[in-house]
Each structure stands twice: as structure tokens, then as C-alpha cells.
MIRO-294251 format. One line per field, with one value per atom (N, C-alpha, C): residue number from 1; residue in one letter; x, y, z. Coordinates in nm, 3 decimals. Example, Ala and Ser with C-alpha at 12.3 -4.5 7.8 and 13.67 -1.06 7.14 Angstrom:
2
num: (1 / 1 / 1 / 2 / 2 / 2)
residuo: (a / a / a / s / s / s)
X: (1.319 / 1.230 / 1.320 / 1.285 / 1.367 / 1.290)
Y: (-0.569 / -0.450 / -0.330 / -0.225 / -0.106 / 0.003)
Z: (0.780 / 0.780 / 0.780 / 0.708 / 0.714 / 0.787)
***
This chain:
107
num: (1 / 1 / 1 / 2 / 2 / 2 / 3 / 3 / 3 / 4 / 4 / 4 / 5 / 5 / 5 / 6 / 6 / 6 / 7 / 7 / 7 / 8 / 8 / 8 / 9 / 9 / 9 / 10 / 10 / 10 / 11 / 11 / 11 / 12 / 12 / 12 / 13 / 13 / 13 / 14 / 14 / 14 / 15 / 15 / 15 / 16 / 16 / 16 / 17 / 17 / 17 / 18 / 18 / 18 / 19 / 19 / 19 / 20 / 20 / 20 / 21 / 21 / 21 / 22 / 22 / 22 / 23 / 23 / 23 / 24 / 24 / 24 / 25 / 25 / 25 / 26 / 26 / 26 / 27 / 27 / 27 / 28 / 28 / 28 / 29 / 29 / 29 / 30 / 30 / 30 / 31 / 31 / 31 / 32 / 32 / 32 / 33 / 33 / 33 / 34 / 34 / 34 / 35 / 35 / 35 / 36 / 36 / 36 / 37 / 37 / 37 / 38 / 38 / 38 / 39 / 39 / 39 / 40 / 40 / 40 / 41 / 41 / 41 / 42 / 42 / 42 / 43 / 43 / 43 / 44 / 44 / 44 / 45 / 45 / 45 / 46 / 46 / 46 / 47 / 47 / 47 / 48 / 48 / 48 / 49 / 49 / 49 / 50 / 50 / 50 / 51 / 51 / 51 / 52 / 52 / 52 / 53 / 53 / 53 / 54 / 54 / 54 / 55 / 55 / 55 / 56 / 56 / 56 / 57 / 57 / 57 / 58 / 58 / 58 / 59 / 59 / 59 / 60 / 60 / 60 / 61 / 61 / 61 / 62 / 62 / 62 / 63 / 63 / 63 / 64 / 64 / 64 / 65 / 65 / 65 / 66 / 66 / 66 / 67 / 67 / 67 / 68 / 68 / 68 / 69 / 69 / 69 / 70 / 70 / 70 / 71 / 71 / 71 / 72 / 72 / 72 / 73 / 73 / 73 / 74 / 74 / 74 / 75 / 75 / 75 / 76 / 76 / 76 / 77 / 77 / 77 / 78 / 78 / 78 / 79 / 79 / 79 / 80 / 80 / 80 / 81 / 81 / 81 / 82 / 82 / 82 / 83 / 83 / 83 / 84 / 84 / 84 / 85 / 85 / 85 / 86 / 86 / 86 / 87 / 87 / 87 / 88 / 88 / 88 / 89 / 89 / 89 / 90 / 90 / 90 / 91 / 91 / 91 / 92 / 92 / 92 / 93 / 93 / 93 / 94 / 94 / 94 / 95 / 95 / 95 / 96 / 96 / 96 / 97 / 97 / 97 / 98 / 98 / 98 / 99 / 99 / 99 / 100 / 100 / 100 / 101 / 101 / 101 / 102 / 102 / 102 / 103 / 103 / 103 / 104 / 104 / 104 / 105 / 105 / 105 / 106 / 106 / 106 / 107 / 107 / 107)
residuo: (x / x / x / x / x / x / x / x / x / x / x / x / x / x / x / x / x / x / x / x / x / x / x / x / x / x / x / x / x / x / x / x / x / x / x / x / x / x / x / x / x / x / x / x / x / x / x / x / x / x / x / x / x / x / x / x / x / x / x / x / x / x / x / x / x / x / x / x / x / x / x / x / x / x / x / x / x / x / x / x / x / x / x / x / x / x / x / x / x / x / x / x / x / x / x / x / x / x / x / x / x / x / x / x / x / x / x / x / x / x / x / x / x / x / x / x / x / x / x / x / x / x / x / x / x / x / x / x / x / x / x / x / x / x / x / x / x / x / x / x / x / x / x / x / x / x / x / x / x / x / x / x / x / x / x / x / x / x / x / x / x / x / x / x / x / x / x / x / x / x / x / x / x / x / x / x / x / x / x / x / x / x / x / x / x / x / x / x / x / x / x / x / x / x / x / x / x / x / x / x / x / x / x / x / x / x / x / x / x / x / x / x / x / x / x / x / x / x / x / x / x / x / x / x / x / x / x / x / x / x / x / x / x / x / x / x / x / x / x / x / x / x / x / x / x / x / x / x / x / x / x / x / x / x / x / x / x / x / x / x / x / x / x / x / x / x / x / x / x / x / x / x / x / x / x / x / x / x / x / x / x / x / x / x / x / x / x / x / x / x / x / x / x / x / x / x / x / x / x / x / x / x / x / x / x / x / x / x / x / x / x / x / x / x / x / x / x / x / x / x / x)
X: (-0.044 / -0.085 / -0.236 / -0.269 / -0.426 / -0.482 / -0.596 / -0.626 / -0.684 / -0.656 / -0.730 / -0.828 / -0.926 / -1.045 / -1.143 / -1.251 / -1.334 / -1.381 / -1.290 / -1.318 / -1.251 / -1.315 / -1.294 / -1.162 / -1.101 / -0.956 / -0.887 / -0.808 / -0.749 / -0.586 / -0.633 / -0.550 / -0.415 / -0.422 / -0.310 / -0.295 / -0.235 / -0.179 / -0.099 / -0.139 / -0.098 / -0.030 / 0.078 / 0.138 / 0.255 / 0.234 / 0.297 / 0.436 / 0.537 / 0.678 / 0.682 / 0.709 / 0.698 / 0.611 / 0.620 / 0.500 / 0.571 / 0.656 / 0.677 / 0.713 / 0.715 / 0.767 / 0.602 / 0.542 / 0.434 / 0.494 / 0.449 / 0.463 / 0.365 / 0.331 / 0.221 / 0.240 / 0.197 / 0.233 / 0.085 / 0.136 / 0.060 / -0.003 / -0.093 / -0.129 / -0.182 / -0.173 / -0.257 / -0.120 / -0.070 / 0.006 / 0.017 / -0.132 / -0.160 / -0.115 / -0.161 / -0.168 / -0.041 / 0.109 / 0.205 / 0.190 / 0.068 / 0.062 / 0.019 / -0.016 / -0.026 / -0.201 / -0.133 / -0.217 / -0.343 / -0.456 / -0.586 / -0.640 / -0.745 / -0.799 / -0.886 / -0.899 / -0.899 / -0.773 / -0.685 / -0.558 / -0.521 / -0.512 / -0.456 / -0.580 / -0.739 / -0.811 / -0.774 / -0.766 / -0.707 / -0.550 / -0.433 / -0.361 / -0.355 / -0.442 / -0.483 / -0.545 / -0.622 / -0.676 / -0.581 / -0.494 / -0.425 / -0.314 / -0.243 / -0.190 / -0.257 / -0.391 / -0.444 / -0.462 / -0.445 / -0.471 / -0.325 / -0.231 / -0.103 / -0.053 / -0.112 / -0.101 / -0.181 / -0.203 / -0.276 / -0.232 / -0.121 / -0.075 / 0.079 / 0.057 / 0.176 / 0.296 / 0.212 / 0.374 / 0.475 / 0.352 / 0.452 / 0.591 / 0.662 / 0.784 / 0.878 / 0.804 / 0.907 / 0.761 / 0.803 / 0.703 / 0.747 / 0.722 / 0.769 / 0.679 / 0.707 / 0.565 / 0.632 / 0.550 / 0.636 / 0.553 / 0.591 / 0.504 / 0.481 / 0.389 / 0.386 / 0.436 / 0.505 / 0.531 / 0.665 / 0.673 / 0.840 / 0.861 / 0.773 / 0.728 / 0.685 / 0.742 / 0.709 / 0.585 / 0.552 / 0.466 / 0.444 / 0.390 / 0.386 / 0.381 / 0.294 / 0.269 / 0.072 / 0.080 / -0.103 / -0.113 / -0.231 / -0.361 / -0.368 / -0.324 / -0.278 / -0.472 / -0.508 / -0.609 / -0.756 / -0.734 / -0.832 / -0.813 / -0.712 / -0.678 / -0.766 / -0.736 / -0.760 / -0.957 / -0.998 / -1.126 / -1.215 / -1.146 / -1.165 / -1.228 / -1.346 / -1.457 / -1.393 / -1.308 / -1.357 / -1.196 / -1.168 / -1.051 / -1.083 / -1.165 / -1.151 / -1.190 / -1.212 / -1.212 / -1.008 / -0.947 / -0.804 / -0.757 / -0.805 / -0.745 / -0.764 / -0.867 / -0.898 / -0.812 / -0.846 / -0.721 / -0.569 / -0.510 / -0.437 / -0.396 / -0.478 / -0.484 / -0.486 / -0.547 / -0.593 / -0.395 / -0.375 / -0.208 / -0.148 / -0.103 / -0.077 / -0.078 / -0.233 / -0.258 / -0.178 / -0.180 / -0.125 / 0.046 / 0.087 / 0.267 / 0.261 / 0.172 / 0.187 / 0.155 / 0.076 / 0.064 / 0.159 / 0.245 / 0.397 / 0.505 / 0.489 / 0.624 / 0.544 / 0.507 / 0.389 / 0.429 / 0.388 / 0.359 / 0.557 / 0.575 / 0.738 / 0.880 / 0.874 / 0.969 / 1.058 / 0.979 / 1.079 / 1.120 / 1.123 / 1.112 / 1.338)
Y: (-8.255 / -8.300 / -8.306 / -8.271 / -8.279 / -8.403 / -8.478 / -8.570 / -8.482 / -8.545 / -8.465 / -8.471 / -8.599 / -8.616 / -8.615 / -8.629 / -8.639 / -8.767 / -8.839 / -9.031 / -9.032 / -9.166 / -9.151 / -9.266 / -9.297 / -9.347 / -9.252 / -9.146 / -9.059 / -9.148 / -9.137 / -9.207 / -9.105 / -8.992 / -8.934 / -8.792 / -8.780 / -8.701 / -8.545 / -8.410 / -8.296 / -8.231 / -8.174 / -8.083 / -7.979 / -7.880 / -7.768 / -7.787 / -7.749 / -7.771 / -7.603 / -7.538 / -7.370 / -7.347 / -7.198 / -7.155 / -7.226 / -7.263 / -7.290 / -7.451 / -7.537 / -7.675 / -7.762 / -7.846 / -7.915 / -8.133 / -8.124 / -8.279 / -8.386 / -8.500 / -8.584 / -8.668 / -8.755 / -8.883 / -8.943 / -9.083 / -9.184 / -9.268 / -9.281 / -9.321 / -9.435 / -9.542 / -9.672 / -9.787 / -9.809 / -9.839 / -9.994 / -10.052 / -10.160 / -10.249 / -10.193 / -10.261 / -10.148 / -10.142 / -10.088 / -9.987 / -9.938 / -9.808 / -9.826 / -9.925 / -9.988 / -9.892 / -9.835 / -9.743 / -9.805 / -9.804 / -9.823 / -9.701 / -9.722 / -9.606 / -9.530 / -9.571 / -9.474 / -9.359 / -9.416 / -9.375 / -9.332 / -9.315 / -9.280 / -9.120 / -9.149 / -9.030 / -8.926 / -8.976 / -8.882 / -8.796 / -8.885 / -8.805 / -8.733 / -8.778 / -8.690 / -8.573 / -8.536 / -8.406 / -8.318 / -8.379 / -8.320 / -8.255 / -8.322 / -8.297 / -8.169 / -8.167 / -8.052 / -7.955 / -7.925 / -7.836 / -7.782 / -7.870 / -7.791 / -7.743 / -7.756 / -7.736 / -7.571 / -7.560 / -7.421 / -7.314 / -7.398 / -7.274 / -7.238 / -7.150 / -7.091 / -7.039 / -7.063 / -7.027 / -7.136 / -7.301 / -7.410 / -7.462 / -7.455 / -7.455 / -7.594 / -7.700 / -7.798 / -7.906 / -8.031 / -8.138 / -8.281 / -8.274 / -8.462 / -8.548 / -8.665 / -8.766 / -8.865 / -8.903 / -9.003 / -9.147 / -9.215 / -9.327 / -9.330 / -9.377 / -9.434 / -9.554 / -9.530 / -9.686 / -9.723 / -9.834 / -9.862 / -9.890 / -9.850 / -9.862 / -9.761 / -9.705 / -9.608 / -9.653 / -9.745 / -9.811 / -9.944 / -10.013 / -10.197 / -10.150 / -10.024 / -10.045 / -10.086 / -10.077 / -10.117 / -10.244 / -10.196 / -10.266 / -10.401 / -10.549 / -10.652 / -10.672 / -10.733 / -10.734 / -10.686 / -10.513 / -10.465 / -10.497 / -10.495 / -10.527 / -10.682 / -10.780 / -10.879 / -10.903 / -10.815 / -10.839 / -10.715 / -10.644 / -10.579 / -10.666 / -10.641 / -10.734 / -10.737 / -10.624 / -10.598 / -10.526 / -10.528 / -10.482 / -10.302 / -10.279 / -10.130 / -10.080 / -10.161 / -10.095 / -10.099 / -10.200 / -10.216 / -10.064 / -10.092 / -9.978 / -9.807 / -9.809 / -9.720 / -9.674 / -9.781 / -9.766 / -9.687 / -9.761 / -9.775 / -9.577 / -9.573 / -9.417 / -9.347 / -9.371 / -9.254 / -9.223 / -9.374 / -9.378 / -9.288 / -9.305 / -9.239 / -9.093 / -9.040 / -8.901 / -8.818 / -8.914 / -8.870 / -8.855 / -8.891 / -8.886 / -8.756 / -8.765 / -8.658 / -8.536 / -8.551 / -8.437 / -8.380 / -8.474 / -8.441 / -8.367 / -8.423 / -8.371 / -8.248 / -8.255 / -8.147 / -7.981 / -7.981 / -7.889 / -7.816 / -7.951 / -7.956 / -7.989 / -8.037 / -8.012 / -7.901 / -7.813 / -7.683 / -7.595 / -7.641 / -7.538 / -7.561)
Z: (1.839 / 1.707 / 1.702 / 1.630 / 1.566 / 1.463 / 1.470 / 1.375 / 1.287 / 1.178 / 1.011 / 1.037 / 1.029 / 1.052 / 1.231 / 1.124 / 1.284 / 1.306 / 1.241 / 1.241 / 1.477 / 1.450 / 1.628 / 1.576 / 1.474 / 1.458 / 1.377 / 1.362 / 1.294 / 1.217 / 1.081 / 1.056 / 1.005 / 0.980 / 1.014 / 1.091 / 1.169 / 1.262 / 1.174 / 1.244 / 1.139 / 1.294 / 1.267 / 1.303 / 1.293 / 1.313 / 1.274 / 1.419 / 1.349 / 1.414 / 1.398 / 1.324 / 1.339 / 1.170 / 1.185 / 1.094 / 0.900 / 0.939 / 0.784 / 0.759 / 0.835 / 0.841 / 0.931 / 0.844 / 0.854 / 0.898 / 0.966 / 1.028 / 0.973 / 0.898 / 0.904 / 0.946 / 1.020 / 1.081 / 1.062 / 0.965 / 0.935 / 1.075 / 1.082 / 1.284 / 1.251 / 1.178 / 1.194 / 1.274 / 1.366 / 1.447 / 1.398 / 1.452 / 1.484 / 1.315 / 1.197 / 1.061 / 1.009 / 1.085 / 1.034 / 0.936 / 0.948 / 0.858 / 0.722 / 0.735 / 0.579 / 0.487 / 0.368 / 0.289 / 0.275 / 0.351 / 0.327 / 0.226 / 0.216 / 0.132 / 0.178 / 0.376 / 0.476 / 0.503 / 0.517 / 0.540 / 0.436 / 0.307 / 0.162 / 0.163 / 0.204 / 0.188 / 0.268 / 0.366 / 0.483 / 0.469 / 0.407 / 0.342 / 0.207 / 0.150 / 0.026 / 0.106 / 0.198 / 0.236 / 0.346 / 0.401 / 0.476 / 0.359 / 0.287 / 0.147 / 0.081 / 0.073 / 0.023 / 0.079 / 0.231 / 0.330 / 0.315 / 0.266 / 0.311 / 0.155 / 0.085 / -0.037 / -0.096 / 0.015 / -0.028 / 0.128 / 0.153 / 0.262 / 0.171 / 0.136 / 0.108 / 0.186 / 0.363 / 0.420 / 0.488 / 0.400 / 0.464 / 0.377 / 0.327 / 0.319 / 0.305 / 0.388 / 0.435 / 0.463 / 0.455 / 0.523 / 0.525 / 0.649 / 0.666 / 0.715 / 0.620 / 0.653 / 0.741 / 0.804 / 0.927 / 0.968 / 1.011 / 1.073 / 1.194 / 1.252 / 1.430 / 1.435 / 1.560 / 1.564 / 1.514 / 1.476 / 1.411 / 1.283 / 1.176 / 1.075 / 0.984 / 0.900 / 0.790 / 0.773 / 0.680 / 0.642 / 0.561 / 0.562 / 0.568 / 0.388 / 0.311 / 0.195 / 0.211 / 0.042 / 0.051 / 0.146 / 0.158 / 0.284 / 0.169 / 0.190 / 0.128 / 0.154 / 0.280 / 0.292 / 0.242 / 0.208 / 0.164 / 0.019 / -0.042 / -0.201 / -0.265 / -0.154 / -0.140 / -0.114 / -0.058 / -0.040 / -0.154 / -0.258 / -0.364 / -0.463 / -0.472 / -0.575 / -0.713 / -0.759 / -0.875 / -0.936 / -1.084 / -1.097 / -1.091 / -1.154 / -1.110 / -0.955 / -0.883 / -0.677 / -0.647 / -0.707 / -0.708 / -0.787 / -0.854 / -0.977 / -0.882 / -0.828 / -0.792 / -0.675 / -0.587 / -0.495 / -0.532 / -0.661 / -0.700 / -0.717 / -0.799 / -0.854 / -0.705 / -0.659 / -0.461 / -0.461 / -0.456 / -0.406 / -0.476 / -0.575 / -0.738 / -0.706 / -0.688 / -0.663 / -0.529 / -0.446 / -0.306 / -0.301 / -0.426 / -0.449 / -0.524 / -0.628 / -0.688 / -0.619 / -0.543 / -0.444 / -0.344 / -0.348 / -0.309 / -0.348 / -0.433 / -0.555 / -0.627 / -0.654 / -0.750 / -0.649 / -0.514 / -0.447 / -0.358 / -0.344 / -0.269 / -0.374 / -0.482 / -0.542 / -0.649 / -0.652 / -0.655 / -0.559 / -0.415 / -0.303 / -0.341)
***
């Protein structure tokens, strides 16, 4: 598996199972995976990398650990100054489903 980023914490994990079936695994272990808007950017770009391969076919998002995911970062929501830094968040999430369905639901 490969990290998306060149963060020295990769918050999600990419790998190819064969040339047409793509793997993501959400890697924040420790905070159950829970959608930061580290972790939400990072699958928004891995999302877009596979979104412009036309010979991936199939994709499964996964968790580390024993945990899909906890859901938004309660914490970071919580230390959000302002209703539009929430809001914003909010939308990253939003965008990153649609980037799902958008690309994988007519296969």
C-alpha cells in the first residue's frame, strides 16, 4: 500500500488489488478514523486520482483497525471558531460521497 500524501502521517492508504479493483483504507487508527479535514482532503484526492482512471472498475473503502470510522472529528468541529469553518467541513464531507456515487454508480 502506498500513502496518498507526503504527510509523514498518511491518512489514507491506496492500493491496487489487480488492474481494475482500487483499495482505500482510511489509516488514522488511533482517533477510529474519524473524518478530519486532514483525512476527508486526502480522500477527496485519492477519490480524484481514481476518478480519472478509467480502467478502475470496482473500489473499496476500508478502515484500520476495528473501526470503519468513529464519523466527524467531534473535536475538530468543536474547536471550529466559526459557523462557516463547520459548514465547510461539512461540504469537504458532502463532496467526498458524491465523489463516490457520481464516478461508481452506474458501473
Amino acid at each position: 500500500m502506498r500513502p496518498m500524501s507526503g504527510s509523514s502521517v498518511p491518512y489514507i492508504l491506496s492500493e491496487a488489488v489487480d488492474s481494475c479493483i482500487q483499495v482505500l483504507t482510511l489509516n488514522d487508527e488511533k482517533k477510529a478514523n474519524c473524518l478530519s479535514s486532514a483525512l476527508i482532503g486526502e480522500l477527496h484526492n485519492a477519490l480524484r486520482d481514481i476518478e480519472r482512471d478509467p480502467d478502475i472498475r470496482a473500489l473499496i473503502i476500508r478502515g484500520a483497525g476495528r473501526f470503519f470510522s468513529a464519523g466527524h472529528d467531534l473535536n475538530e468541529l468543536s474547536e471550529s471558531s466559526t459557523a462557516d469553518s463547520r459548514s465547510t467541513l461539512f461540504n469537504a464531507c458532502s463532496q467526498v460521497g458524491e465523489l463516490c456515487f457520481d464516478r461508481f454508480d452506474f458501473l
